[in-house]
DONULO-286101 format. One record per residue: x, y, z of N, C-alpha, C in turn. Coordinates in pm, whole numbers, plus 50000, padded with zeros to 5 digits. Example, Ala and Ser with C-alpha at 12.3 -4.5 7.8 and 13.67 -1.06 7.14 Angstrom:
REM residues 2
513194943150780512304955050780513204967050780/512854977550708513674989450714512905000350787/
This chain:
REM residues 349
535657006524351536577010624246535837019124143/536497030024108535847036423951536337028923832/534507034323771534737025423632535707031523494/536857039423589537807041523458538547031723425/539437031123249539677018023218540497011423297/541176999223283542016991623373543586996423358/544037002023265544857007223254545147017723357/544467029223355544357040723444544187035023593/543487026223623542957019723716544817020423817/545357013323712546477007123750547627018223784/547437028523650548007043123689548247054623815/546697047623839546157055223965546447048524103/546867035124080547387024324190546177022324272/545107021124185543497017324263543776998624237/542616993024313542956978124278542406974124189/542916962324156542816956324006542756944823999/541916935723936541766919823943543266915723881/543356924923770545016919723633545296928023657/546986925423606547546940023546546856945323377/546936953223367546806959223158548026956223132/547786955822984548986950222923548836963622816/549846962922759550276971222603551406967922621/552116972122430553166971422385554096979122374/555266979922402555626994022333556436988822152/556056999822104556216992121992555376986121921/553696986221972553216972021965552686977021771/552496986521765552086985721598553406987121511/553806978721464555476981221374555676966821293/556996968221239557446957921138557276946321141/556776940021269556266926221315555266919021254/554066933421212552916929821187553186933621026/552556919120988552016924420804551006931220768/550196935920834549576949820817550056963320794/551336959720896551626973420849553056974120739/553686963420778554456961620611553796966520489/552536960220462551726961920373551846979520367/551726986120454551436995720429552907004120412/553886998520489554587003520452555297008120303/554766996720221555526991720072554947005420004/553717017320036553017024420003553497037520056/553507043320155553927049720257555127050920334/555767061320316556977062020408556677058220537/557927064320639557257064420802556767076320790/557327084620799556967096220817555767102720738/555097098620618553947098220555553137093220693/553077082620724552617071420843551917080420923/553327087820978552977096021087552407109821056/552637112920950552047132120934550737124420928/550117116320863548927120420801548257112620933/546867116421023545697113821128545727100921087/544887097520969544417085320908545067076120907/546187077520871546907063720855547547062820991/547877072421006548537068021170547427061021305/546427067621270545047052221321545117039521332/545077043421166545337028021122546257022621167/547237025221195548207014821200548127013821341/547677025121440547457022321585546337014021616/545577011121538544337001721528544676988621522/545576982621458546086970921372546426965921509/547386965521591547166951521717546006955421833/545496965521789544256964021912543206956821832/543166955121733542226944421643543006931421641/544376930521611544816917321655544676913721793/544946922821906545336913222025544216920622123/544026931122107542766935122236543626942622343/544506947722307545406955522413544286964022511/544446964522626544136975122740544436988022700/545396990222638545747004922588546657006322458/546287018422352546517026722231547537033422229/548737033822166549377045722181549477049722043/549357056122061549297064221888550917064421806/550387061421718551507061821630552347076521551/553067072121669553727085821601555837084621621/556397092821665557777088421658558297100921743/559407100921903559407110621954560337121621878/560797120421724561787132021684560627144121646/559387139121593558877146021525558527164721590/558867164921702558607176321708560047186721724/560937180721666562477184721629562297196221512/561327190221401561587192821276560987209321316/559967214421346559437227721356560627234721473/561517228121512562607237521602563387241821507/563757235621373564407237021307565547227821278/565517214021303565867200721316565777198121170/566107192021065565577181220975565787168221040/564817160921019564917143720987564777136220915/564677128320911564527118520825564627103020868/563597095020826563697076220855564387069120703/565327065120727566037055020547566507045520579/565907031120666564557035120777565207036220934/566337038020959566137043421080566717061021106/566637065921180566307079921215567847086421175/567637101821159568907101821070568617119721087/569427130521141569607142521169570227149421009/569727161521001570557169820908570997176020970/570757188121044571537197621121571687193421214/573207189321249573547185921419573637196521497/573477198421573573967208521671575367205321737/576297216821725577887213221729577977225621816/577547239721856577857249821932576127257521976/576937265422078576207273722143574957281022030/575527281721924575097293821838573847287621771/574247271121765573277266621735571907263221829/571927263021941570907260922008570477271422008/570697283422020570267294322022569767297021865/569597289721786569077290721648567317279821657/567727272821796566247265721771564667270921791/563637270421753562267276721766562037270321848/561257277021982560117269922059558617276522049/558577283921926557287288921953556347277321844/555417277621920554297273421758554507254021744/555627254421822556127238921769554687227721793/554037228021911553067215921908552057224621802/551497235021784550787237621658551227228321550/552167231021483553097225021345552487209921377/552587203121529552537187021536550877187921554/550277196721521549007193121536548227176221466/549007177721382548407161421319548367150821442/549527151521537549667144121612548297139921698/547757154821743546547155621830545197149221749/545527155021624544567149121547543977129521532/545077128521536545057113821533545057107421658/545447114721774544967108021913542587109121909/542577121621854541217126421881540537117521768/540787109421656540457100221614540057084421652/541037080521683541857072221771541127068321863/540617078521941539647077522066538457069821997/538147082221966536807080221896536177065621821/537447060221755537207047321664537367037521822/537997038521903538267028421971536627028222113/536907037122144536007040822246534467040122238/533867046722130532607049122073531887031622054/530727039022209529687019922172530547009622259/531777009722310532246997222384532697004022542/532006987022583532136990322773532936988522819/534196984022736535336979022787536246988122721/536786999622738537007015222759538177011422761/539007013822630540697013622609541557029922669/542607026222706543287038622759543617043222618/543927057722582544737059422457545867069922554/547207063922500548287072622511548877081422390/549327089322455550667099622406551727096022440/552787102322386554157099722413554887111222331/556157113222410557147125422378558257117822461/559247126522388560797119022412561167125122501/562227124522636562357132822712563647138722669/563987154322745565227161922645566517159622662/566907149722735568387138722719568387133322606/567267127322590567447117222487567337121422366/565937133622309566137140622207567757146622177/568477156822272569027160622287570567146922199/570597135922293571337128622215571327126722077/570067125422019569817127321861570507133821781/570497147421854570637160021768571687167421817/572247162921862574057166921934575577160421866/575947167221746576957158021684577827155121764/577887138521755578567131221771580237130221725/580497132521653581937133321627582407118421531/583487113821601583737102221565583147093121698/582777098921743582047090721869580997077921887/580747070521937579347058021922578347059922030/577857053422034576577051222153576637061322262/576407075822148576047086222220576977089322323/578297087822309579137090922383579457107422399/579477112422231579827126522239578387135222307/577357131622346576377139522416577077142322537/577457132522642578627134922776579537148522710/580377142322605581907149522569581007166522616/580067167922526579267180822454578327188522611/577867179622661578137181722857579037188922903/579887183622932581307185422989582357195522946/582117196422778582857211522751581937224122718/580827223722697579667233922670578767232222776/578577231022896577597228223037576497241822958/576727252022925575817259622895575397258822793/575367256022716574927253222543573587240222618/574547234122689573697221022696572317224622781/572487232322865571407234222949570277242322862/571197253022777570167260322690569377250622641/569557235722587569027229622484568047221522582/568587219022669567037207922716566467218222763/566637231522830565587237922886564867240022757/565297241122665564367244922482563437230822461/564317218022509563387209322454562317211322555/562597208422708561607208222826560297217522757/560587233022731559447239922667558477232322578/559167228222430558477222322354557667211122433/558727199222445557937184422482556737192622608/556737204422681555797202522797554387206722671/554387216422600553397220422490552997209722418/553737202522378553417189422247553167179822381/553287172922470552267168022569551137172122587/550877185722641549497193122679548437187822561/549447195122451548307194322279548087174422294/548537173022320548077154422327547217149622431/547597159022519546087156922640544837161822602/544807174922542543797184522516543217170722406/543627169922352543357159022202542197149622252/542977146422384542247134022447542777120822487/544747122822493545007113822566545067111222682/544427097222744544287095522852545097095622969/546787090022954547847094122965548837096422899/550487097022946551357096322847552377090822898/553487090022782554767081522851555887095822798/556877093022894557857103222851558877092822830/559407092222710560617084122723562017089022719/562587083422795563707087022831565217077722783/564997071722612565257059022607566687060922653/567447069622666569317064422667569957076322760/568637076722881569307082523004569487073323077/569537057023060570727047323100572067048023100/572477054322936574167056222939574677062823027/573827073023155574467082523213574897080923302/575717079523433576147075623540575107083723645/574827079223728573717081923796574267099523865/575237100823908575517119723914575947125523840/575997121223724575997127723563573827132823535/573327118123556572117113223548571267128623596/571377126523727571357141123850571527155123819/572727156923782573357168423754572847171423593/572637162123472571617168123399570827167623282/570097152823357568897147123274567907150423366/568047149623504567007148723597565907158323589/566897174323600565807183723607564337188523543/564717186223354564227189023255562727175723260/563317168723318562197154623301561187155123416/561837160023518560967163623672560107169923601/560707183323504559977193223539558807192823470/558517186923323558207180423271556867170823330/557307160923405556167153823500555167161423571/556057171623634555377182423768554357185323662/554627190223564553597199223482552677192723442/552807176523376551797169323320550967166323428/551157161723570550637161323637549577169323717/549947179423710548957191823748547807190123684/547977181423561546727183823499545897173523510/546237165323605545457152123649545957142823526/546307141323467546537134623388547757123623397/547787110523426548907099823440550417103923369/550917101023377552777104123291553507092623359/554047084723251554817072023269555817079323231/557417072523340558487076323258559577065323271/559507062623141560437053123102562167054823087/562537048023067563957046723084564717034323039/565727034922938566167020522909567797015522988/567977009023014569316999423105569667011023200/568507013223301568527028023384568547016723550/568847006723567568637000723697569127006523805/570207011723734571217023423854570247035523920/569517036323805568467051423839567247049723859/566837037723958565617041523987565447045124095/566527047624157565827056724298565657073724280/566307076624157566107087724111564927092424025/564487078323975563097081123859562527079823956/562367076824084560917074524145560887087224205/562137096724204562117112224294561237121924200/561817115024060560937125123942559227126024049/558677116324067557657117124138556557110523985/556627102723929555707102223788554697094323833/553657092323747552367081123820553377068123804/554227064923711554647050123680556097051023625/556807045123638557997039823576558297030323491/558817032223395558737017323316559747019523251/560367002723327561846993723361562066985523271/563396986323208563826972323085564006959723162/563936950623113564396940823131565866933623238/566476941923227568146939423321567346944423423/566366948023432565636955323597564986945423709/565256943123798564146934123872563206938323890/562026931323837560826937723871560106933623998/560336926824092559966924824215560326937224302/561316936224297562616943524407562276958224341/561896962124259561526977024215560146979724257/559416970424226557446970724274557966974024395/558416969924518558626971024634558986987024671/559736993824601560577001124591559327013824569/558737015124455557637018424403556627022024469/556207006924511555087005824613554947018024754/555897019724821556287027124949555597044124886/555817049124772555637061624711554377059424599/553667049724615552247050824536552537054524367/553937050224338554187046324203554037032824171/553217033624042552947018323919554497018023863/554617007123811555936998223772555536992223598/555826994123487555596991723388556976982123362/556436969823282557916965423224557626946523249/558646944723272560046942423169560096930023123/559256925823095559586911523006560526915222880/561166908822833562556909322737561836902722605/561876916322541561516915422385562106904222305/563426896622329564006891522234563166875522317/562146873522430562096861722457560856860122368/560366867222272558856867722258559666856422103/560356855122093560956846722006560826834222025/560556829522151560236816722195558876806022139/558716798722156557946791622121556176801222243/555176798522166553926805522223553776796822380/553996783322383553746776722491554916778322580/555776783622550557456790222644557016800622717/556036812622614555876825122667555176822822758/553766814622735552746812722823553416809822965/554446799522972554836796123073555646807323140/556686810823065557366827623151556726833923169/555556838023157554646850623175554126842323286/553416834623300552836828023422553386830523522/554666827423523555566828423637556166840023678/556396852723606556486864323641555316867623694/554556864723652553256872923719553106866523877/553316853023898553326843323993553736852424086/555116856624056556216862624136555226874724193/554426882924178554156891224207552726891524355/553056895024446552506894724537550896899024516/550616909924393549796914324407549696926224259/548406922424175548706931924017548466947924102/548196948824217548266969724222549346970524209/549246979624083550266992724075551486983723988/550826974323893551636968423791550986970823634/551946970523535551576975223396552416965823335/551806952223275552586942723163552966954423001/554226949723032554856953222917556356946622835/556806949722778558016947122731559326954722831/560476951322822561506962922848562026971622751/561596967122624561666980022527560786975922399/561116978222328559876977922169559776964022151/558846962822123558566947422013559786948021894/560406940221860561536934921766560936930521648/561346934921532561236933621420561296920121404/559956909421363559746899421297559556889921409/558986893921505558566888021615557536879321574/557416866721640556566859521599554936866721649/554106863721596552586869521598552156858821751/552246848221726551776837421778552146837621954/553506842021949554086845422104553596858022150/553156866722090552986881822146551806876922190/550806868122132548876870522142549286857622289/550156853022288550366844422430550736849122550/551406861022517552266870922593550776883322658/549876880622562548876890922610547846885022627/547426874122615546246865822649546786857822802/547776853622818548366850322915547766863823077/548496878723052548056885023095546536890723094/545946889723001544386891622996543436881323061/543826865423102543686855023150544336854323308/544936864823376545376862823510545046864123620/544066867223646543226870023767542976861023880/542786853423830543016837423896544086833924007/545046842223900546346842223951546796843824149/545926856324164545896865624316544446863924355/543586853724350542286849524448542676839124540/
């Protein structure tokens, strides 16, 4: 085996005594570290500035010892240099919707990962504080939103809910719409690269609410922009996870994307998908259910045991959540939830 970290290890579907674990989510409102900091700092302060966004990506790899970093950052941020406003008060919040043709054709793709340069900055930190002097070699990730899901953000809605009017805005503008993810596809493939160049080790593309889509809606046009997307990160040797939330319908389609890994919520079986996976030399990230980390620490220990039980074998598995760590999660269940997995090896001798 090469001595790259265990994370990558797992990326690469080389063998592995454990799976790696990380969070998604894992630095946020849970932890009083970063409350603390919040009471000081906006989010978005958080995130422009290298330094603090460290910091706060530092804060559970000093609590829990995660296998892998993802930098703290948020996937709108590279909206704002298209010509997007945002804003967190505290959750995410559009000024200019996009309502017509005229407007996509008003968005910038030049220069945009320049503008997010902070972003790179703070991965190339990041490294450095984590990596420098230790033999036990943390992955650091990137992450970018994929252009369905940006796209849902920034597509007025109407009187509409749970991203319903993104379909409506489909279905009567097919061209407006295509203009816009082929605009995001540009950006997110640049603001990836600038996060590799930086020095992330891999990345995740998230795809959080190309679940709502019916799988030949899904096809016809989330698929392309996210393939294309992968194809490219990949060329560069570099891992690309692509995530997806209440997407169970679509994983025979995320595994066509062709990505090093997939990573499945919770409503997903994760047996019956490893299997699935396995045949095409894709890793499987996921899905323990964020709201169980609520449980008592000796509950988790025991569900985690037994998921892992279930598993024939940690190649080509990545412990994680099925979506973010939840606000006010107990401390005590997460370090059970990851010591549990940091303790499994045992498990498959």
């Amino acid at each position: 085996m090469s001595e790259s970290p265990l994370m990558l290890k797992a990326l690469r579907f080389e063998d592995i005594p454990r799976p790696p674990v990380w969070l998604m989510r894992q630095a946020g409102r849970y932890m009083k570290q970063y409350r603390a900091l919040k009471e000081r700092y906006t989010f978005l302060e958080l995130c422009r500035s290298p330094e603090l966004a460290v910091e706060v990506s530092l804060q559970p790899m000093k609590e829990f010892d995660m296998d892998a970093s993802i930098i703290f950052a948020d996937i709108l941020l590279p909206l704002e240099p298209m010509g997007i406003g945002i804003d967190f008060n505290p959750g995410p919040s559009i000024e200019n919707k996009i309502k017509m043709i005229s407007d996509v054709e008003a968005l910038k793709t030049q220069g945009v990962a320049e503008q997010c340069s902070f972003v790179g900055q703070a991965i190339s930190s990041l490294k450095k504080e984590l990596n420098n002097n230790q033999k036990d070699k943390k992955t650091i990730l990137g992450f970018a939103g994929a252009p369905w899901t940006l796209a849902c953000y920034i597509l007025d809605q109407g009187p509409l809910k749970n991203f319903a009017g993104s379909l409506v805005f489909a279905n009567q503008n097919p061209e407006a719409l295509k203009l816009l993810l082929n605009k995001l596809a540009d950006v997110i493939e640049e603001y990836l690269l600038m996060q590799i160049e930086a020095g992330a080790d891999a990345v995740q593309l998230f795809d959080t609410w190309a679940g709502l889509l019916p799988e030949k809606e899904f096809r016809n046009i989330a698929f392309s922009p996210a393939a294309r997307i992968i194809e490219k990160i990949k060329k560069t040797g570099t891992p690309i996870i692509y995530y997806a939330n209440g997407a169970n319908h679509l994983i025979p389609a995320m595994l066509e994307a062709a990505p090093d890994c997939i990573g499945i919520d919770s409503r997903t079986p994760l047996t019956e998908t490893l299997e699935l996976a396995k045949a095409k030399k894709i890793a499987v990230q996921g899905n323990y259910e964020a709201g169980s980390l609520f449980k008592s620490a000796g509950s988790v220990q025991i569900e985690t045991k037994k998921m892992l039980s279930d598993l024939s074998s940690p190649t080509g598995y990545v412990a994680n959540l099925g979506h973010g760590v939840l606000q006010r999660t107990p401390i005590d269940s997460v370090r059970a939830f990851v010591d549990t997995i940091k303790n499994s090896s045992s498990t498959w001798q």
